[in-house]
C-alpha positions as a Markdown table, in Angstrom:
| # | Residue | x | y | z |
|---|---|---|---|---|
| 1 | Unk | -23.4 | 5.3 | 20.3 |
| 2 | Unk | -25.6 | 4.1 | 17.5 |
| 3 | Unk | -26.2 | 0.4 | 17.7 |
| 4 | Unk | -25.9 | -1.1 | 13.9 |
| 5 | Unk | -26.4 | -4.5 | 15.8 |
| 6 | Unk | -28.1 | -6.1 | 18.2 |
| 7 | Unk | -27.1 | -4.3 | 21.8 |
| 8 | Unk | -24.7 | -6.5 | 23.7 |
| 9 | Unk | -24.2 | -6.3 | 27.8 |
| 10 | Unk | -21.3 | -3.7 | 27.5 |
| 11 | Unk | -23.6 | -1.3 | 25.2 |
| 12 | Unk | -26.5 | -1.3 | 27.7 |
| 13 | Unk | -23.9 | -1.0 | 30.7 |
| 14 | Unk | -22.4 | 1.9 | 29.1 |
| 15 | Unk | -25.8 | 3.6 | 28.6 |
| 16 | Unk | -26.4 | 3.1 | 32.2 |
| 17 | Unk | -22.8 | 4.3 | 32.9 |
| 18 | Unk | -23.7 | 7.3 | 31.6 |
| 19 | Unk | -26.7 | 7.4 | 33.4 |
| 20 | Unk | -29.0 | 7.9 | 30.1 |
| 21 | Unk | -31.6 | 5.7 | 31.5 |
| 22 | Unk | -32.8 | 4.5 | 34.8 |
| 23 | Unk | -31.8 | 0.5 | 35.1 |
| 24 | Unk | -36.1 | -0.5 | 34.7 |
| 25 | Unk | -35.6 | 0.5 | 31.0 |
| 26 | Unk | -32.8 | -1.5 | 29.8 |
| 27 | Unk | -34.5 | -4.1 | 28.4 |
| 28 | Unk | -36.3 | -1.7 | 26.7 |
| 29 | Unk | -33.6 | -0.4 | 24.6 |
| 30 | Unk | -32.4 | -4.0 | 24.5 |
| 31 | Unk | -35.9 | -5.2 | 23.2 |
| 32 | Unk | -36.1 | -2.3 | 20.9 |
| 33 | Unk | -32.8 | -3.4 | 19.0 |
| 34 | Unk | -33.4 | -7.1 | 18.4 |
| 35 | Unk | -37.4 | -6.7 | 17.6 |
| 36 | Unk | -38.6 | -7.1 | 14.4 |
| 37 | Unk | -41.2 | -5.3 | 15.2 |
| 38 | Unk | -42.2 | -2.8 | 18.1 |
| 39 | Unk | -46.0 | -1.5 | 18.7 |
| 40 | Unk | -46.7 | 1.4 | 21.2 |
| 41 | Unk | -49.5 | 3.1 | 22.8 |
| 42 | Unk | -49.0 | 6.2 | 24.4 |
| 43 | Unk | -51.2 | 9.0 | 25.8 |
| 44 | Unk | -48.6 | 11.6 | 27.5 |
| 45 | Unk | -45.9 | 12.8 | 25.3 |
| 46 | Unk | -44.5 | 11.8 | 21.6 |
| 47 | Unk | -43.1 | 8.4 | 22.1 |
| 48 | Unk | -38.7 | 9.2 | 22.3 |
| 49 | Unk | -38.6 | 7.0 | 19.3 |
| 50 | Unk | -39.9 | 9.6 | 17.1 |
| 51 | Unk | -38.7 | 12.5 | 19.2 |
| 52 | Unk | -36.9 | 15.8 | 18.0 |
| 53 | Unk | -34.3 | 16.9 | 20.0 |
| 54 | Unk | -35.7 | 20.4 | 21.2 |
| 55 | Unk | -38.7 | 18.6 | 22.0 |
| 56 | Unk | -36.9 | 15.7 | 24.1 |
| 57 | Unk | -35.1 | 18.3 | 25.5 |
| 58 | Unk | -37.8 | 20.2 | 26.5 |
| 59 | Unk | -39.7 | 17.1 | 28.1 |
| 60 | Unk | -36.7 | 15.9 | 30.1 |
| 61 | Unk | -36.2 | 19.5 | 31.0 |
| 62 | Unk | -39.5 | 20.2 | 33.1 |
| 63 | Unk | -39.5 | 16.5 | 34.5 |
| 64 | Unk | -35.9 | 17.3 | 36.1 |
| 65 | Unk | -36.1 | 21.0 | 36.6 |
| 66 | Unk | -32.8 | 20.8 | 38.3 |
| 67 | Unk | -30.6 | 18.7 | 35.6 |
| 68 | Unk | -27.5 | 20.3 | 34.6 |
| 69 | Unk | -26.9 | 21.5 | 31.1 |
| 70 | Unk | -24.8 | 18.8 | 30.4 |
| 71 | Unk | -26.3 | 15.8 | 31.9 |
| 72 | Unk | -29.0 | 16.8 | 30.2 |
| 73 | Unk | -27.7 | 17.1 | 27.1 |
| 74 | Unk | -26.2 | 13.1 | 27.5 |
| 75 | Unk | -30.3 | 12.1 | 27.9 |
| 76 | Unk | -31.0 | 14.1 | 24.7 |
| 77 | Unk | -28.3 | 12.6 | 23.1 |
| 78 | Unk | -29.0 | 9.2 | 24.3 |
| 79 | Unk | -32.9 | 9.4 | 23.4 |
| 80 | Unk | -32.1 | 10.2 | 19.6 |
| 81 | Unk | -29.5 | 7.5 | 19.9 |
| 82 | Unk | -32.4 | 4.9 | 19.9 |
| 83 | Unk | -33.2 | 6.3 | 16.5 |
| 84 | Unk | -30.5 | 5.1 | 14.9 |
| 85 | Unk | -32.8 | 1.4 | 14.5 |
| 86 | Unk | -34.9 | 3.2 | 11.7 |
| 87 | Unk | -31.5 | 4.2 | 9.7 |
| 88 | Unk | -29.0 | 1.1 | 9.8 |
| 89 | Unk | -28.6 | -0.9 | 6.6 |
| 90 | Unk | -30.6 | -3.8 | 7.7 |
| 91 | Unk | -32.8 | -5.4 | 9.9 |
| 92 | Unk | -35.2 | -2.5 | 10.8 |
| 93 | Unk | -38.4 | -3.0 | 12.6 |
| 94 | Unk | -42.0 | -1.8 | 11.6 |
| 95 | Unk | -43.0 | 0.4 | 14.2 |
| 96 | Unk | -46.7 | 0.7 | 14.6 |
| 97 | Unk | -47.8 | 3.5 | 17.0 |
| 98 | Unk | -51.2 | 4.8 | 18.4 |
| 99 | Unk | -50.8 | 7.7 | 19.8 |
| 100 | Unk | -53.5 | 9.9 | 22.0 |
| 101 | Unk | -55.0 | 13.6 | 20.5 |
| 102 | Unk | -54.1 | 15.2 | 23.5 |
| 103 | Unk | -50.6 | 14.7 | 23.5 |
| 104 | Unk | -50.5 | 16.4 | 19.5 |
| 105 | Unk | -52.4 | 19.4 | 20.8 |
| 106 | Unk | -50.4 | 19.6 | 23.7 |
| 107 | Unk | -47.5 | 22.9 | 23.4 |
| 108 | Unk | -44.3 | 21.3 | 24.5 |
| 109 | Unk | -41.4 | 24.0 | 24.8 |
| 110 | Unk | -42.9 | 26.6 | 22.2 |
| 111 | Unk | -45.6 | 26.8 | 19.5 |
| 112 | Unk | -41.8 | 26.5 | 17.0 |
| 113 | Unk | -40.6 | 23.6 | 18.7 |
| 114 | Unk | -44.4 | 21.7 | 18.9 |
| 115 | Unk | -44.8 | 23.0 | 14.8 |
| 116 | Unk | -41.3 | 21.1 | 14.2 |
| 117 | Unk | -42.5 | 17.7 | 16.3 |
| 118 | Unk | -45.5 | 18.0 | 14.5 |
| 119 | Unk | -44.1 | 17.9 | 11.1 |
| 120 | Unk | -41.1 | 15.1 | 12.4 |
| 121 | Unk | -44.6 | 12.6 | 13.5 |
| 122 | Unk | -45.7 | 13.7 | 9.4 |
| 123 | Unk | -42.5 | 12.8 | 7.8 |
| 124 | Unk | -42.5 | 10.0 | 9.7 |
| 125 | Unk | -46.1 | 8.3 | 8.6 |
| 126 | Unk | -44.2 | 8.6 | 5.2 |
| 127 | Unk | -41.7 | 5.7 | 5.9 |
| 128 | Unk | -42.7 | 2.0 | 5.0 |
| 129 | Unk | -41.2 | 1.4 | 8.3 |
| 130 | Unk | -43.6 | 3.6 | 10.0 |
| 131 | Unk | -47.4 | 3.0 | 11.2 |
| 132 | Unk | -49.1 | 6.4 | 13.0 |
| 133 | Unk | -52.3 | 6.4 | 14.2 |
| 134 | Unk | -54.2 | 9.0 | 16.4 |
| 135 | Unk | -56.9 | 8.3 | 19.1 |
| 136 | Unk | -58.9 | 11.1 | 18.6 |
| 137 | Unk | -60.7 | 12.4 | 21.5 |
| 138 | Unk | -64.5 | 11.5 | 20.1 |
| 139 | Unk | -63.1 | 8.1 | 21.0 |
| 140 | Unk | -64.7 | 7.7 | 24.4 |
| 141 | Unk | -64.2 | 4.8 | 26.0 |
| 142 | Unk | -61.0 | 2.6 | 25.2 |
| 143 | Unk | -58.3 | 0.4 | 27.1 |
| 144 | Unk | -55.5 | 2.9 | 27.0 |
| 145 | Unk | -56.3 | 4.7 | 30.0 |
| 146 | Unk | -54.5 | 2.4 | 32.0 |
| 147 | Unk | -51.1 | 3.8 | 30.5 |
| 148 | Unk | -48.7 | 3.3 | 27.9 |
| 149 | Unk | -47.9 | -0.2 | 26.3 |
| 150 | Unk | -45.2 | -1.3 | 24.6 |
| 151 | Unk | -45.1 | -5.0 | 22.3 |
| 152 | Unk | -42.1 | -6.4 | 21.0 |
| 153 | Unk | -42.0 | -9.0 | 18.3 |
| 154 | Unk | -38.9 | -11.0 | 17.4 |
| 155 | Unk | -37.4 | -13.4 | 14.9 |
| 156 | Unk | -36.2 | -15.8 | 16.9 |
| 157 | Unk | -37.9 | -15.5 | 20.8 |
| 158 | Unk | -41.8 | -15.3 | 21.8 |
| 159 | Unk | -42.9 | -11.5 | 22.4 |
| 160 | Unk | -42.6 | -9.5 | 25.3 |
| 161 | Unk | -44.0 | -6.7 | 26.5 |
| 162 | Unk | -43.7 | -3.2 | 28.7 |
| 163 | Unk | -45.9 | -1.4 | 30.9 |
| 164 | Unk | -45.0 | 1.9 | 32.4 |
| 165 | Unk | -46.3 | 4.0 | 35.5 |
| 166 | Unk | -44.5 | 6.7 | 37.3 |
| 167 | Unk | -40.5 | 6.1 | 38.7 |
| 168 | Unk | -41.0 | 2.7 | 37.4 |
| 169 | Unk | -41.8 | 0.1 | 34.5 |
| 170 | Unk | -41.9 | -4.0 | 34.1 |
| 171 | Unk | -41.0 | -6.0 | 31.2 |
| 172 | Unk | -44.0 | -8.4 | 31.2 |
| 173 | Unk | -43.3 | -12.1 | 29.5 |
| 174 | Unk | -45.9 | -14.5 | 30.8 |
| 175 | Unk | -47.9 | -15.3 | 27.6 |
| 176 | Unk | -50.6 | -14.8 | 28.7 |
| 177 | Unk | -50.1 | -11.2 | 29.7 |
| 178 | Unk | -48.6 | -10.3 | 26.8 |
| 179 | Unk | -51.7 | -11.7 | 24.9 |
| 180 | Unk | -53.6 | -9.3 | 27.4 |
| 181 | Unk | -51.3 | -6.8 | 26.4 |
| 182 | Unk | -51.6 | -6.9 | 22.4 |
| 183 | Unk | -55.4 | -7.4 | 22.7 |
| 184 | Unk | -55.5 | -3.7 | 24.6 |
| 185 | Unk | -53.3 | -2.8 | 21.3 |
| 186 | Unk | -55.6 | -4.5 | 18.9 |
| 187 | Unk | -58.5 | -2.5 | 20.7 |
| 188 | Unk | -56.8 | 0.6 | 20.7 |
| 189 | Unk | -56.3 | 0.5 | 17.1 |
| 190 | Unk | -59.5 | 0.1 | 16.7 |
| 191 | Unk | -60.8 | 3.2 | 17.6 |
| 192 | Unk | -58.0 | 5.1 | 15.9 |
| 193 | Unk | -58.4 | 6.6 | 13.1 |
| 194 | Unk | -57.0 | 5.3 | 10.0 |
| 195 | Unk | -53.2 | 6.3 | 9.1 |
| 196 | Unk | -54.2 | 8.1 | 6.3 |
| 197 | Unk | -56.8 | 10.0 | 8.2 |
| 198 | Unk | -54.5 | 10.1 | 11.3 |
| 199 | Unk | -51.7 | 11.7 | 9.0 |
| 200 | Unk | -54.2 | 14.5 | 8.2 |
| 201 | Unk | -55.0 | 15.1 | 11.7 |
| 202 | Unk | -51.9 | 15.4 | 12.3 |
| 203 | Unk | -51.1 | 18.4 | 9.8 |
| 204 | Unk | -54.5 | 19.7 | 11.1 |
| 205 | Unk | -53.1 | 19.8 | 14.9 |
| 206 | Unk | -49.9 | 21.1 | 13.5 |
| 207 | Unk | -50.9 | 24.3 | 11.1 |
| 208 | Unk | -53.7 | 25.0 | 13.9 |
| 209 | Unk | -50.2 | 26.0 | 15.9 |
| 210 | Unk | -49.5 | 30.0 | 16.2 |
């Protein structure tokens, strides 16, 4: 189910139907769909919005060691799903990404698998729709140690925000905590290295992969 539009009710209730997500991320995938624009942090794994399948698969795989083939093939299916906001005809968002050093060097599945993530984040920092930076680890002290972060900006309602920590997340909308929220972003960002440079770390990481 690629959503073309906005997500209604039904759409989310049917991903949660399906048991795709747990019910603390709906709004996620709800927020993800109507933003004009959606900025992440994230220090553990490739965010699932730029995720290949074998790689998804392999990170859902270990977390849930005793998923069954195919309910784990409806999370795969359901994570590449939320794709589907970088290919419709209109209304795309700019996704703007930091993402930690770590988590590129990091061997998910196989050195084949992490050599084809790799090259997905590459093609990727190619798109006008597509910001990537890397927080490489000479960055010593930064705000992203307190986990991932998620922003969302919209047309037409003030932005929102997401934090994460294990079994759990909160969709945070007090102002003043998301301001909190996109200053941590701004100083991420900061200590990244530029896109162009982060692009070339990136195919560093990648052809340093036997």
């Amino acid at each position: 189910m690629a959503f073309d539009t906005p997500a209604t009710f039904a759409d989310l209730q049917e991903l949660l139907a399906r048991e795709a997500w747990p019910s603390y991320f709906a709004p996620v995938i709800d927020a993800e769909t109507r933003a004009t624009q959606v900025h992440e942090w994230e220090q553990r794994v490739v965010p699932g919005l730029l995720q290949t399948g074998d790689y998804a698969r392999s990170v859902i795989k270990a977390g849930m060691p005793r998923i069954s083939p195919d309910e784990l093939e409806r999370k795969v299916e359901s994570r590449l799903e939320r794709q589907a906001i970088f290919t419709r005809e209109t209304g795309r968002p700019m996704y703007w990404v930091v993402v930690h050093e770590g988590l590129l060097r990091h061997v998910v599945g196989s050195s084949e698998i992490m050599r084809t993530q790799l090259g997905r984040l590459i093609d990727a920092a190619d798109s006008p729709d597509i910001l990537i930076q890397v927080l490489p680890y000479s960055a010593h002290d930064h705000p992203g140690t307190d986990g991932p972060i998620l922003v969302f900006d919209f047309a037409d309602a003030p932005s929102s925000g997401y934090t994460e920590c294990n079994g759990g997340g909160m969709i945070v909308e007090q102002p003043e905590q998301v301001a909190g929220l996109v200053t941590s972003m701004n100083l991420i960002r900061a200590a990244a290295l530029s896109p162009r440079e982060s692009r070339k770390c990136i195919v560093r990481i990648r052809d340093e992969i036997t």
